[in-house]
N, C-alpha and C positions, 0 to 999 in steps of 0.2 A: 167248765169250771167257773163258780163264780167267783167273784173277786173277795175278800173277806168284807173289805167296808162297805161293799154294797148289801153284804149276808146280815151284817150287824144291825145299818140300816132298817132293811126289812123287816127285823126281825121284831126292832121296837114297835113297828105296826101292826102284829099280832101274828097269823098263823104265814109262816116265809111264805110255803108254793104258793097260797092266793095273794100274796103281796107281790108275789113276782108274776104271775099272769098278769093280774091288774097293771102292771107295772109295762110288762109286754104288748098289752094291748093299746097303749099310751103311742107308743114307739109311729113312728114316722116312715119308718123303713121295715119293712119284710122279714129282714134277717138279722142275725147276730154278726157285730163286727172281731173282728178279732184282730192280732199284731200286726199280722199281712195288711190289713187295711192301715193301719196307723204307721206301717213299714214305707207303705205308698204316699201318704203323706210326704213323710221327711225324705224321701227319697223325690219327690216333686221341688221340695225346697234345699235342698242340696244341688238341683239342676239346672241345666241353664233355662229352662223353659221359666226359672221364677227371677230370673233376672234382675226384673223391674217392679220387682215384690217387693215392699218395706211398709213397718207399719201395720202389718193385718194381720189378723188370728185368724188360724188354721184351726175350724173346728174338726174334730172328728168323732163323734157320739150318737150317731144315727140315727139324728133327728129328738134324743134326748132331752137336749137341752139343758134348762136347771134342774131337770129331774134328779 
């Protein structure tokens, strides 16, 4: 499922599926993330393993970016 504002997005670039290959081909990582990935996140800074964490942004966009 894609997200709507990335479908909207694309969509002003002309034909969607080749806007989102193109788009996929960009990508930094292999595969598609999903909420389990982002669940892993907050669940890293909920723990004591982030302890001593303050201050930093937790990306998670796979390699995205400002894409």
């Amino acid at each position: 499922m894609r997200p709507p504002a990335l479908a909207a997005a694309m969509r002003k670039r002309g034909d969607l599926t080749q806007a989102l290959t193109d788009t996929a081909a960009l990508r930094m990582l292999a595969n598609r993330g999903s909420a389990t990935d982002v669940a892993a996140g907050i669940l890293y800074l909920v723990s004591d393993a982030s302890r001593f964490v303050s201050g930093s942004e937790l990306v998670i966009d796979a390699g995205y970016g400002g894409l």
